[in-house]
Wavefront OBJ file of the C-alpha trace (Angstrom):
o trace
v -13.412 -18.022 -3.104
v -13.319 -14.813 -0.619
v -12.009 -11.831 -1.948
v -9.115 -11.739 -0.105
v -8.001 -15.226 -1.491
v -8.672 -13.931 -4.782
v -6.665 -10.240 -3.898
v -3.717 -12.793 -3.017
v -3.638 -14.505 -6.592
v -3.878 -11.564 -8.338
v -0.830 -10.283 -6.463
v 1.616 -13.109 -6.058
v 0.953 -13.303 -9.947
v 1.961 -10.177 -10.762
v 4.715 -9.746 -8.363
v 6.113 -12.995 -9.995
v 5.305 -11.420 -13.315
v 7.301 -8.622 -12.489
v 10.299 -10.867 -12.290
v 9.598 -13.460 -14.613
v 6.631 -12.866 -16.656
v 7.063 -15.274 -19.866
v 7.339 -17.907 -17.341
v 4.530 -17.320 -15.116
v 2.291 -17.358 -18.362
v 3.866 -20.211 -19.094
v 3.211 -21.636 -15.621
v -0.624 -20.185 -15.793
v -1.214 -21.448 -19.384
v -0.221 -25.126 -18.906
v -2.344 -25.304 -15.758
v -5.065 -24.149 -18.022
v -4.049 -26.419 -20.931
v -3.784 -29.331 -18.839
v -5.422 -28.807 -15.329
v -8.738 -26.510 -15.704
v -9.156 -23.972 -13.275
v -8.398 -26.145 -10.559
v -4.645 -25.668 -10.302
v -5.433 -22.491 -8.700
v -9.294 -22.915 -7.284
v -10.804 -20.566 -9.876
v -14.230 -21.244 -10.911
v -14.683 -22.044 -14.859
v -16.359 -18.220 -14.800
v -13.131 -16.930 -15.532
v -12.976 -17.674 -18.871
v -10.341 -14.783 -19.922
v -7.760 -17.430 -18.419
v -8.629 -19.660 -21.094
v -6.977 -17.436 -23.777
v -3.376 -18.405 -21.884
v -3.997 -22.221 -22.103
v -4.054 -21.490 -26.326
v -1.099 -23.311 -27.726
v -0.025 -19.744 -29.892
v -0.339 -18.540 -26.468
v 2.110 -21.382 -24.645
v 4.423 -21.404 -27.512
v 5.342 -17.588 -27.397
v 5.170 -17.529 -23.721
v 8.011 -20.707 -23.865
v 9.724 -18.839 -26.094
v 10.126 -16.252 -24.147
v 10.852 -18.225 -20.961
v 13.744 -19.554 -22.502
v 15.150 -16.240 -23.755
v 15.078 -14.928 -20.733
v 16.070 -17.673 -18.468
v 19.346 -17.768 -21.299
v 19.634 -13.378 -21.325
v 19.409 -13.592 -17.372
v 22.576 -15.318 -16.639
v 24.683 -12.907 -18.890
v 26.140 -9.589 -16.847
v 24.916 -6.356 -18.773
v 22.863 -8.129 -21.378
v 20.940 -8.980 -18.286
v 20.170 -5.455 -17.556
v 19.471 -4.427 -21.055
v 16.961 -7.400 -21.417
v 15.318 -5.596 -18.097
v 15.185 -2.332 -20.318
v 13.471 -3.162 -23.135
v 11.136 -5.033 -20.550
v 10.724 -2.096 -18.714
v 7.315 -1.378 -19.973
v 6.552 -4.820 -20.752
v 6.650 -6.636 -17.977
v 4.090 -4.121 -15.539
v 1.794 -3.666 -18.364
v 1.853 -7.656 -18.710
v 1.288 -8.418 -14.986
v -1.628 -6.253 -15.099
v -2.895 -7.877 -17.811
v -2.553 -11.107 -16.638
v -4.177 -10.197 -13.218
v -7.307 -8.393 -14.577
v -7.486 -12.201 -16.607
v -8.353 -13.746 -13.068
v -11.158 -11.354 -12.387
v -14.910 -11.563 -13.686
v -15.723 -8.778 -16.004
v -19.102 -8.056 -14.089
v -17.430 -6.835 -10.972
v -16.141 -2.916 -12.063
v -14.797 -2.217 -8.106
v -13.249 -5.648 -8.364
v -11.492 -4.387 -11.730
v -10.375 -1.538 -10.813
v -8.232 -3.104 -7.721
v -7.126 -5.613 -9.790
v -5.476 -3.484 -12.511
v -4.089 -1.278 -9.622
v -2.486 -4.234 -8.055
v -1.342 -6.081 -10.581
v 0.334 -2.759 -12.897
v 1.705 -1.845 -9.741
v 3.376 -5.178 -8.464
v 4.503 -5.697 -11.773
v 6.183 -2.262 -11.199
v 7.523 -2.614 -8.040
v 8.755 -6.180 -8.831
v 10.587 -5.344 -12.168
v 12.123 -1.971 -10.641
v 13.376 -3.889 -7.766
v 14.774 -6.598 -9.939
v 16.320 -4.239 -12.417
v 17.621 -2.683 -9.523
v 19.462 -5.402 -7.870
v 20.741 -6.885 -11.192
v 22.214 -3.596 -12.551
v 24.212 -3.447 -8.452
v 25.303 -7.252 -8.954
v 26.833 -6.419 -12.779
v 29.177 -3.597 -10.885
v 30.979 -6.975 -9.552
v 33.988 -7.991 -11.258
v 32.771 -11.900 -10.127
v 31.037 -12.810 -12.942
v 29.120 -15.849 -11.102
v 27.409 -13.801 -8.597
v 24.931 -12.880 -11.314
v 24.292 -16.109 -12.030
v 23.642 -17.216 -8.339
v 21.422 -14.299 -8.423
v 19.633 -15.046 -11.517
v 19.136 -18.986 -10.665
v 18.038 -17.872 -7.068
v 15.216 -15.977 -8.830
v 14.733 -19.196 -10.950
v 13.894 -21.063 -8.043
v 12.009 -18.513 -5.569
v 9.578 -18.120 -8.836
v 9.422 -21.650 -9.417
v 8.955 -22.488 -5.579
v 5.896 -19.760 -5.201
v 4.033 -20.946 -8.549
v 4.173 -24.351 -7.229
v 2.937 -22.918 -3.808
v 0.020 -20.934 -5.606
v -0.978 -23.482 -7.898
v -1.045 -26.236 -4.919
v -2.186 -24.538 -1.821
v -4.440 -21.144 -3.358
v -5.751 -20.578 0.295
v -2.108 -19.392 0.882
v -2.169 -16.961 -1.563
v -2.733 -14.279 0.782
v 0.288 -15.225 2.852
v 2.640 -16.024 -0.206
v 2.061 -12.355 -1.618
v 2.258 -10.733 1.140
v 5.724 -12.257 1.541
v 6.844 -11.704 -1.924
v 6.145 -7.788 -1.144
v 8.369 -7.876 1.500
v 11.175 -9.578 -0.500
v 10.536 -7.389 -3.114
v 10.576 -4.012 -0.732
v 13.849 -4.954 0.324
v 15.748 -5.982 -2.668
v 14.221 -2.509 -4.013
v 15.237 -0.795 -1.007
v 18.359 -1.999 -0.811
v 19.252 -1.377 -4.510
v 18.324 2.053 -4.990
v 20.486 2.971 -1.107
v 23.619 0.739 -2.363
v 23.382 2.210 -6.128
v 22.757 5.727 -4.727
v 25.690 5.096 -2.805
v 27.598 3.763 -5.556
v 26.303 6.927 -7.091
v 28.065 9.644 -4.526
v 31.321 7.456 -4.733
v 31.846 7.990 -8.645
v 31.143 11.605 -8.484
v 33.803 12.360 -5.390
v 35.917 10.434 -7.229
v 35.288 12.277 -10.441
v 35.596 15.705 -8.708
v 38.894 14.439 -7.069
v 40.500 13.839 -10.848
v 43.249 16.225 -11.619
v 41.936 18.256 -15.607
v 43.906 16.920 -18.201
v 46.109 19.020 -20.404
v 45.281 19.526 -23.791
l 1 2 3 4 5 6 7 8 9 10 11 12 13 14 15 16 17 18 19 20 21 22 23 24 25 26 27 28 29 30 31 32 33 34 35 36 37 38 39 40 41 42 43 44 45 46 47 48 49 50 51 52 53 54 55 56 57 58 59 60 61 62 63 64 65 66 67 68 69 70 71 72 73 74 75 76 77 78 79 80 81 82 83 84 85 86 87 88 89 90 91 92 93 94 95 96 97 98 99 100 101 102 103 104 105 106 107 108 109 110 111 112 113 114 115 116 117 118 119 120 121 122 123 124 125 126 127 128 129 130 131 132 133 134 135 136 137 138 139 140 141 142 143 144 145 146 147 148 149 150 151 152 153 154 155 156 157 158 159 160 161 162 163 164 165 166 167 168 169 170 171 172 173 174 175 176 177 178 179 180 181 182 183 184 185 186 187 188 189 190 191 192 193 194 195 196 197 198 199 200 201 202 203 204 205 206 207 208 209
């Protein structure tokens, strides 16, 4: 495996992570449990992956799969589930990238945490991001639509990664773009969204007493 096959794991994991992280564990984990290291053309040198194939380690990733596939579909709990996972979710995508890399390779290391923190960073910012715009709507069902569109993009690219790993380079560079854009787009149509409530504030006539 070249090291820019193995750059494209380690992203398209954590960008994935950034958006659904119990899930992609989950994902990694029963590949481990129940497919070696072949499900995504690691050598058996990578041993740290072994620790997600653990069945504590499937069981609380599950867990928290379904919790958040449930907390997801719900306007405002969905964004307060994306709070507390604030931290959680980057710190976890780096994590689980630095688990793909051998130990022996400090340079290696060090891009891996840097990639893998910071797609988890980008990925969750530009998820909170869009979900916090999408819960101004009074349509209730376009946050599900969202939610269950990020269901099946995660679903689709784990299956793409774990199937075809010499596309891995392709597939995160993709996901970046996504992600840019759903980030850009957030923070210019919440900034906007921004400027509108304060005219409108300064607009308001005081009120007596």
């Amino acid at each position: 495996m070249d090291s820019i096959e193995l750059i494209g794991i380690v992203a398209s994991l954590s960008l994935l992570a950034g958006w659904r992280l119990y899930a992609v564990v989950l994902a990694v984990g029963l590949g481990v449990r129940f497919g070696g290291f072949e499900f995504i053309g690691l050598p058996g040198s990578f041993g740290a992956l072994h620790v997600l194939g653990t069945p504590a380690v499937i069981v609380a990733a599950g867990v928290g799969a379904i919790a958040e596939f449930l907390a997801d579909k719900v306007p405002i709990v969905d964004s307060i589930w994306d709070l507390v996972h604030a931290l959680v979710r980057p710190v976890g995508s780096a994590l689980l990238a630095l688990a793909v890399v051998a130990p022996d390779d400090p340079a290696m290391t060090v891009v891996t945490l840097l990639l893998g923190g910071g797609g988890g960073l980008i990925a969750h910012a530009a998820k909170a991001g869009t979900r916090a715009l999408v819960n101004t709507s009074p349509e209730p069902f376009s946050n599900v639509a969202v939610s269950v569109g990020e269901d099946v993009v995660t679903a689709g690219a784990m299956w793409l990664l774990i199937t075809h790993p010499g596309w891995a380079a392709a597939l995160a560079a993709v996901l970046l773009i996504v992600t840019g854009l759903m980030l850009w787009t957030a923070l210019r149509l919440l900034g906007s969204l921004w400027r509108t409530l304060r005219r409108r504030r300064r607009s308001e006539p005081p009120t007596l007493g």
